[in-house]
C-alpha positions in Angstrom: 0.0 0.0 0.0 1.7 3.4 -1.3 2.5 5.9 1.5 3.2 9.5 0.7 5.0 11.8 3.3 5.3 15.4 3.1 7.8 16.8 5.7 8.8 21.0 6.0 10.1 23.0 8.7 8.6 26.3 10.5 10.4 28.7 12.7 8.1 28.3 15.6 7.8 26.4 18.8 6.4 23.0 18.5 2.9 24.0 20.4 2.6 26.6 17.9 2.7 24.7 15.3 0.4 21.9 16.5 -2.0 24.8 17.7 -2.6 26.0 14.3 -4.0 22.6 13.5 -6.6 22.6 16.1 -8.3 26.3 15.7 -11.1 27.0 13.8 -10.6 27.9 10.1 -7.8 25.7 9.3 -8.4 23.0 7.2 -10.4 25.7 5.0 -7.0 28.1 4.6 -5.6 24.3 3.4 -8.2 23.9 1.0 -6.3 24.1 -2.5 -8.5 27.3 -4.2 -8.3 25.1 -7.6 -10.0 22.1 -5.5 -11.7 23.8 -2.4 -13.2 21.2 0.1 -16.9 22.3 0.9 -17.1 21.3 4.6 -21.1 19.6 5.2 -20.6 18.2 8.9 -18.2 18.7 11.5 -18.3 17.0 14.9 -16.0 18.3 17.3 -12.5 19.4 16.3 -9.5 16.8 15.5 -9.5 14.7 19.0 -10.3 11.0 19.1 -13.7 10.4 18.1 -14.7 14.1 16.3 -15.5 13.2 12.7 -15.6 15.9 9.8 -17.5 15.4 6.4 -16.6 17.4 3.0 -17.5 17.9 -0.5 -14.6 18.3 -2.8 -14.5 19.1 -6.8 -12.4 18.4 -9.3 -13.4 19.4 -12.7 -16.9 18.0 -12.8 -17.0 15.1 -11.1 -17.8 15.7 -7.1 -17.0 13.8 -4.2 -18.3 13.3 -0.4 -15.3 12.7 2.2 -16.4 10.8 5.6 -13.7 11.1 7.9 -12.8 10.3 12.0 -10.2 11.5 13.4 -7.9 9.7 16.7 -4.2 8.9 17.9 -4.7 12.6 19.4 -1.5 13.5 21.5 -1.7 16.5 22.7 0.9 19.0 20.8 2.4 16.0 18.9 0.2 14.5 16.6 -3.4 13.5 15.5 -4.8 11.2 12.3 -8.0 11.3 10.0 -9.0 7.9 8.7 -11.4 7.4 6.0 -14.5 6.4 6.4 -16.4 6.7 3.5 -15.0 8.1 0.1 -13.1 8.6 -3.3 -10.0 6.6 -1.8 -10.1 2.5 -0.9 -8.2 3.5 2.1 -7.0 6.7 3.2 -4.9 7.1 6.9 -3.2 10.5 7.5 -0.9 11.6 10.2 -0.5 14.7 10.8 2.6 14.5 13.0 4.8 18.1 15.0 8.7 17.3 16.1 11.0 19.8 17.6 13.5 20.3 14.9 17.1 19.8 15.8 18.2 22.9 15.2 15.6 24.6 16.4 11.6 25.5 15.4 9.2 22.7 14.3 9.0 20.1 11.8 5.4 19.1 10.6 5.4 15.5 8.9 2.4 14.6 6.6 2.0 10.9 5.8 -0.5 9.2 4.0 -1.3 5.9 3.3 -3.6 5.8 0.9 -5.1 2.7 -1.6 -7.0 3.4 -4.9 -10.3 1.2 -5.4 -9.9 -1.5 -8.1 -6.9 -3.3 -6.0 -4.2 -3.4 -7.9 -5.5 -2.8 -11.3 -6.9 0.6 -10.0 -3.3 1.2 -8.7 -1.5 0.6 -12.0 -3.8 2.2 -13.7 -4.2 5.5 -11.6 -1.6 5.6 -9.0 0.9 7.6 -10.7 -1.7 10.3 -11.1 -3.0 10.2 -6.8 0.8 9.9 -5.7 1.6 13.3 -8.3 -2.0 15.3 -7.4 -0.8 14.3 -3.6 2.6 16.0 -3.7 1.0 19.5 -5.6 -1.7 19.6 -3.0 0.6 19.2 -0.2 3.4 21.5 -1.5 0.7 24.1 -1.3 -0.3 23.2 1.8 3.0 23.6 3.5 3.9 26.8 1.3 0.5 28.4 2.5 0.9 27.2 6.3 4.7 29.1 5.9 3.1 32.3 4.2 0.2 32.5 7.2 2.4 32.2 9.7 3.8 35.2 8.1 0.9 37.1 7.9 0.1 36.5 11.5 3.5 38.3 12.7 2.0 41.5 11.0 -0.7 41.6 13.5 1.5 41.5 16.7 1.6 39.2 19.7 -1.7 40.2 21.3 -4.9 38.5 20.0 -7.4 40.4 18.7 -11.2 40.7 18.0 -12.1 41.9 14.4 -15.3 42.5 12.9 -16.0 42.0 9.5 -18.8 42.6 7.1 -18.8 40.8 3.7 -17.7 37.6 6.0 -19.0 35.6 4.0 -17.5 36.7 0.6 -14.6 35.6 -1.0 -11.9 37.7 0.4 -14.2 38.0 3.6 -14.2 33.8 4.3 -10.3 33.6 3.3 -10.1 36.5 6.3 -11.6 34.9 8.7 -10.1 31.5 8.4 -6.6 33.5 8.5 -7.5 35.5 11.3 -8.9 32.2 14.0 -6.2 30.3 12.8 -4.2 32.6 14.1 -5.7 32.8 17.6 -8.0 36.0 16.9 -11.7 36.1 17.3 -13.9 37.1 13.8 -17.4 38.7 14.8 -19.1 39.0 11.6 -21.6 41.4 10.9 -24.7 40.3 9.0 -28.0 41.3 8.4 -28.7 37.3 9.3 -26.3 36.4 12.2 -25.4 32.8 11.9 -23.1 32.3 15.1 -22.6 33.3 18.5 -20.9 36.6 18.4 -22.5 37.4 15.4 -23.5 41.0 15.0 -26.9 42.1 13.3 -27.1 44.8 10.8 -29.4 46.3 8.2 -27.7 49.8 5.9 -31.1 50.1 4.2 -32.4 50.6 7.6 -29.6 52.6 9.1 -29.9 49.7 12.3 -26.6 48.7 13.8 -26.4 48.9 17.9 -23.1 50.2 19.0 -23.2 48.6 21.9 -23.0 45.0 20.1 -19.7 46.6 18.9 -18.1 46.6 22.4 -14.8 45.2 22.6 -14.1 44.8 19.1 -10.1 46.0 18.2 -10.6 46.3 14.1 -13.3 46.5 11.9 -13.1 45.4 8.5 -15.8 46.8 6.1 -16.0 44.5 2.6 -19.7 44.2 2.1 -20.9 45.7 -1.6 -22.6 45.1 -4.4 -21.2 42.7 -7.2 -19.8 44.2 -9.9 -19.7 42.1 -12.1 -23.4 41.4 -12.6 -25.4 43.5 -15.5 -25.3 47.4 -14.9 -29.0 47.2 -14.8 -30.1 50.6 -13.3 -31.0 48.5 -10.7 -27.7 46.8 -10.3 -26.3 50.4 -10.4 -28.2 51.6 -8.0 -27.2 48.7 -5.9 -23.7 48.9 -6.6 -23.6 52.5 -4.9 -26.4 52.1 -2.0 -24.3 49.0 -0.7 -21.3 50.6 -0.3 -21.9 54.3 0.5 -24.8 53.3 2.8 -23.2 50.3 4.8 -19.9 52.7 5.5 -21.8 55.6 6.6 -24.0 53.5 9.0 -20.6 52.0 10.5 -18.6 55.1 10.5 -21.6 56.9 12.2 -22.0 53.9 14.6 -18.5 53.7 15.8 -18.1 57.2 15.9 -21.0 57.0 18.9 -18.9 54.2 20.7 -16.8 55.2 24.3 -14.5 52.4 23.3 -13.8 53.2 20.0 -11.8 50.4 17.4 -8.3 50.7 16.8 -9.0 51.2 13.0 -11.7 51.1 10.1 -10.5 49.3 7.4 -13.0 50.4 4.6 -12.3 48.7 1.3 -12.4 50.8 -2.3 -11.3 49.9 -5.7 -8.4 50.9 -8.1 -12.0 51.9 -10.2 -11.6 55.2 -8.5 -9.0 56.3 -11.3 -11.1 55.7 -13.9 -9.7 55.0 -17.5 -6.5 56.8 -17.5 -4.3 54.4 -20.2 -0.7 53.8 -19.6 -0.6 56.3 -17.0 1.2 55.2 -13.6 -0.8 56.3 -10.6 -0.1 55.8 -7.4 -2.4 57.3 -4.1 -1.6 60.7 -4.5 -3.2 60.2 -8.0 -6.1 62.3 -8.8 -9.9 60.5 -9.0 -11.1 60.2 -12.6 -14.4 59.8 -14.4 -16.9 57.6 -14.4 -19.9 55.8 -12.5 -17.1 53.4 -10.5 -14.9 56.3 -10.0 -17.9 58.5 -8.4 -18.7 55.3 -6.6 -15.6 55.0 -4.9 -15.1 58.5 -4.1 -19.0 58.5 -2.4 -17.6 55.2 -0.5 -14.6 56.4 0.5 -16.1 59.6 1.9 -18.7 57.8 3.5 -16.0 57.3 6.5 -15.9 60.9 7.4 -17.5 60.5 10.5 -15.3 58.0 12.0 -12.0 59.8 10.9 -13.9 63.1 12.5 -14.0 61.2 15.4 -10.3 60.2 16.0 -10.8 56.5 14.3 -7.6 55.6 12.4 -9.4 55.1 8.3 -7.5 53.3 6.2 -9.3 52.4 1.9 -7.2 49.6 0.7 -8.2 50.1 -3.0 -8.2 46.5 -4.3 -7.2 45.9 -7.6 -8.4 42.5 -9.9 -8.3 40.3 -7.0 -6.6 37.1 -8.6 -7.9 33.4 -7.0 -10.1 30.6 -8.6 -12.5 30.6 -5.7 -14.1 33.3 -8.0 -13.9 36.8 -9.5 -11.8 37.2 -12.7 -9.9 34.2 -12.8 -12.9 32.2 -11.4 -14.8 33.1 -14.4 -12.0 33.2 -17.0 -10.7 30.0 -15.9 -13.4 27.8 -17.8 -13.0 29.7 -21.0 -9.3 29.2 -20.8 -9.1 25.8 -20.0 -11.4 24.6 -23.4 -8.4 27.0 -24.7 -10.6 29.4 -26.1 -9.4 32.4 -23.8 -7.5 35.6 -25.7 -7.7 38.9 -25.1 -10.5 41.8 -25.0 -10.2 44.2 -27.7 -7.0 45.5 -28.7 -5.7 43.7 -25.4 -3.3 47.1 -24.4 -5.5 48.0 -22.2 -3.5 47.7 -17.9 -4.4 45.3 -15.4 -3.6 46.2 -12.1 -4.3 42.5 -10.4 -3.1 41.2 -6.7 -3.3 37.3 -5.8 -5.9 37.0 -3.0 -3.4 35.9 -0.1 -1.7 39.6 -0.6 -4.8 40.5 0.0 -5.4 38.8 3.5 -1.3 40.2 4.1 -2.3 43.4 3.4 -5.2 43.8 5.5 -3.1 42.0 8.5 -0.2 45.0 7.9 -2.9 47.8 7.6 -4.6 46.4 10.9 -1.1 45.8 12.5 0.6 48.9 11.7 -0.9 52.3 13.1 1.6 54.7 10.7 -1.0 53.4 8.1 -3.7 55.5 7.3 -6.3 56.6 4.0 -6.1 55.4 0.6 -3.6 52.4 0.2 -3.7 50.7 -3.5 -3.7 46.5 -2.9 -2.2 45.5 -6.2 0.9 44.0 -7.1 4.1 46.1 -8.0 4.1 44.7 -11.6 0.9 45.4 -13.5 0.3 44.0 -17.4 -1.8 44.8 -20.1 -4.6 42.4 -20.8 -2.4 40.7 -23.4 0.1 40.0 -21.4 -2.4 38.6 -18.8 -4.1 36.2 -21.0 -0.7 35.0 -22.6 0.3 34.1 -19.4 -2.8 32.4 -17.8 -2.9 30.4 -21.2 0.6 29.0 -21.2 0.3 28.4 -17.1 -2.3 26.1 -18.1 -0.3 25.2 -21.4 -3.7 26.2 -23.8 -3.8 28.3 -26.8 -5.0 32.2 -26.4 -5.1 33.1 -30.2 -8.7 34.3 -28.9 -10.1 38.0 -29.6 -12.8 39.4 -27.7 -14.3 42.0 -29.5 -15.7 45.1 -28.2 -18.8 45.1 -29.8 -19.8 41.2 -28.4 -19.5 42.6 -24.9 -21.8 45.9 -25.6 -24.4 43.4 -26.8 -23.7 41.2 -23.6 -23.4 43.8 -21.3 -23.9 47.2 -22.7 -21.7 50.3 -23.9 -21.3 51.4 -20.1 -20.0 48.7 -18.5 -18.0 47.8 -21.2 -16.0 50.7 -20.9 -15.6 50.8 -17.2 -15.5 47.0 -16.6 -13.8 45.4 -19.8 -11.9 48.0 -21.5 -10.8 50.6 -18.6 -7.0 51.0 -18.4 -5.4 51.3 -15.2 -1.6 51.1 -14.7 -1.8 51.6 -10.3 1.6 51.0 -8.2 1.2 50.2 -4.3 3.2 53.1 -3.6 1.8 53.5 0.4 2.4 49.5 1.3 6.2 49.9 -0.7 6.6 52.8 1.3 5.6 51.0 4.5 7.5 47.9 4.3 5.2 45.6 2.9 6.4 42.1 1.2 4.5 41.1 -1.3 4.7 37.4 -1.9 3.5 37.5 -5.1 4.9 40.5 -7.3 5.1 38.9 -10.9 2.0 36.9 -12.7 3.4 33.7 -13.8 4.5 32.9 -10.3 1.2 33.8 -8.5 -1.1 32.0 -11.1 1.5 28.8 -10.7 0.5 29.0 -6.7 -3.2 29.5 -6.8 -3.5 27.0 -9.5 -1.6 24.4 -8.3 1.0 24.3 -11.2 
């Protein structure tokens, strides 16, 4: 029976590493994004007896993972064993040694049998053993980068509150943050968990006092974008973001114990279309419905700034990650290798991978020198060409593609065309440089090879 063991170092203590493993949060930050496990049941955490059920994806074929977990020694080691699932047998340590030369040392090792016996091996083996080693060299790589990212918030844990929770940047957050020993209170206009914090921005509701005790606040609830500019969308679009900011920036400027910090998200859309121009934050607004958006948005937060509230607007650029957005939807089209460019394809990108994301907002909230506008994009933007020939030879398809401009007006209309599609924005992070930020993904090729898994 094959056994595969993945084995990497970390400079912590050996409780700090095995710790990680049992918070909340962290077998979703292990998730691969170009696989992510859908967690259906969970019993208990990873001691003897607890038992965890998942969905995972690959391609189009789904599968239901039924595992228990035991062999728990506290701060050494625990194991999940199949149950029911893809795998004839599947039995994985997870196993945390003091390294001889000081930190940690986490070993991975699975044994692991294929249905079909030994035909099923021959046949498919090769391709488990290879998929085994990609998902756990992410894994490990990920676990080294968080560890990071929890450094930038300092020693002392924290309580954060975040809206948009349960979005894509706003679940990645808050698996980050509990993992790292911090406490998430999300506010929703449906609370789901204790702690929870009930809101309504059409209704101007939100109880300060529910607000008590809360360090940072993180404000990523809006509109999508990427949906139809109906006037209704429109409309949307603006209300959600210019109406949920004031509401919080008027309810914590009521609150005795006031927050460390607002961190109330915009978008590089602010600039408008401004072609091969380099702009950094001391870069002018331009035109636009997305630009007037973000400048309402952004403004919105007067009243907590007013009161002594440090602000910070990370303006987030295409936010790169197959969980969804851009390269969620692109990824599809690309992989039938029928992706190209949009138009004359000249048009700048100013794109982040979604982990610089969660490290940016971790430096913003850790550091207290940081404060208004601060552009979350990588240092090295490209022009849409340049972006699609690169996503089509990560995933080694053609991209001799054109989309042309007046396919998209059809689809989607001569306004959001322009804005959406065709916009060019060439935006350095000139603040976070500045600062001391490290990105750890500052060139494409690299960052698509991470999130995909290639």
């Amino acid at each position: 029976m094959p056994t595969s063991t993945f084995v990497s170092r970390f400079p912590l203590t050996r409780e700090q590493l095995f710790a990680w493993h049992e918070r909340a949060g962290a077998f979703e930050r292990l998730s691969p994004p170009w696989a992510p496990a859908q967690v259906l049941e969970r019993h208990g955490t990873i001691h003897d007896g607890d038992t965890i059920a998942l969905r995972t994806k690959a391609g189009p074929i789904a599968t239901t993972w039924r595992m228990t977990h035991g062999d728990f020694v506290a701060g050494r080691q625990f194991r999940d064993s199949l149950q029911s699932g893809p795998f004839a047998r599947w039995s994985h340590l997870h196993r945390v040694d003091d390294a001889p030369d000081g930190g940690a040392t986490l070993h991975d090792e699975i044994t692991w049998a294929l249905p079909g016996g030994a035909l099923g091996q021959a046949v498919a083996g090769w391709f488990a053993s290879r998929e085994l080693a990609r998902v756990f060299r992410y894994r490990h790589q990920l676990m080294s980068r968080d560890f990071a990212r929890h450094a930038l918030l300092g020693s002392k844990p924290l309580t954060v509150a975040i809206t948009g929770a349960s979005g894509m940047i706003g679940t990645q957050l808050t698996h980050l943050l509990t993992t790292g020993g911090h406490t998430v209170r999300a506010i929703a206009r449906t609370p789901r968990a204790p702690g929870d914090i009930a809101w309504n921005p059409q209704r101007g509701t939100l109880d300060p006092r529910a607000l008590e005790g809360v360090d940072a606040v993180v404000h990523l609830a809006g509109a999508s974008i990427a949906d139809k500019w109906t006037g209704e969308q429109m409309r949307a679009i603006r209300e959600s973001r210019v109406q949920g900011t004031a509401l919080l920036a008027r309810t914590l400027a009521q609150m005795e114990r006031k927050p460390r910090v607002l961190v109330s998200t915009s978008a590089v859309g602010i600039y408008g279309d401004r072609g091969g121009d380099l702009l950094d934050e001391s870069s002018a607004p331009g035109t636009g419905f997305l630009a007037d958006v973000a400048r309402q948005w952004e403004s919105s937060a007067d009243p907590a700034r007013a009161a002594g509230i440090r602000v910070v607007h990370p303006r987030f650029g295409l936010v790169l990650t197959p969980l969804g957005g851009l390269l969620g939807k692109l990824l599809p089209i690309f992989n039938m290798g029928a992706g190209g460019k949009v138009g004359s394809g000249t048009q700048w990108q100013s794109w982040v991978a979604l982990d610089d994301v969660l490290g940016a907002l971790c430096f913003v909230i850790g550091h207290d020198t940081v404060s208004g506008p601060v552009n979350v994009v990588a240092p090295n933007p490209v022009t849409n060409a340049e972006f699609t020939r690169v996503l089509a030879h990560v995933l080694v398809r053609p991209s001799f593609a054109t989309v042309p401009p007046f396919a998209l007006r059809m689809a989607f209309g001569e306004q959001m065309t322009r804005e959406v599609f065709l916009a060019s924005q060439k935006v350095r992070p000139a603040v976070l440089e500045h600062a001391g930020f490290q990105f750890d993904f500052s060139t494409l090729e690299p960052a698509l090879r991470f999130l995909l898994g290639k």
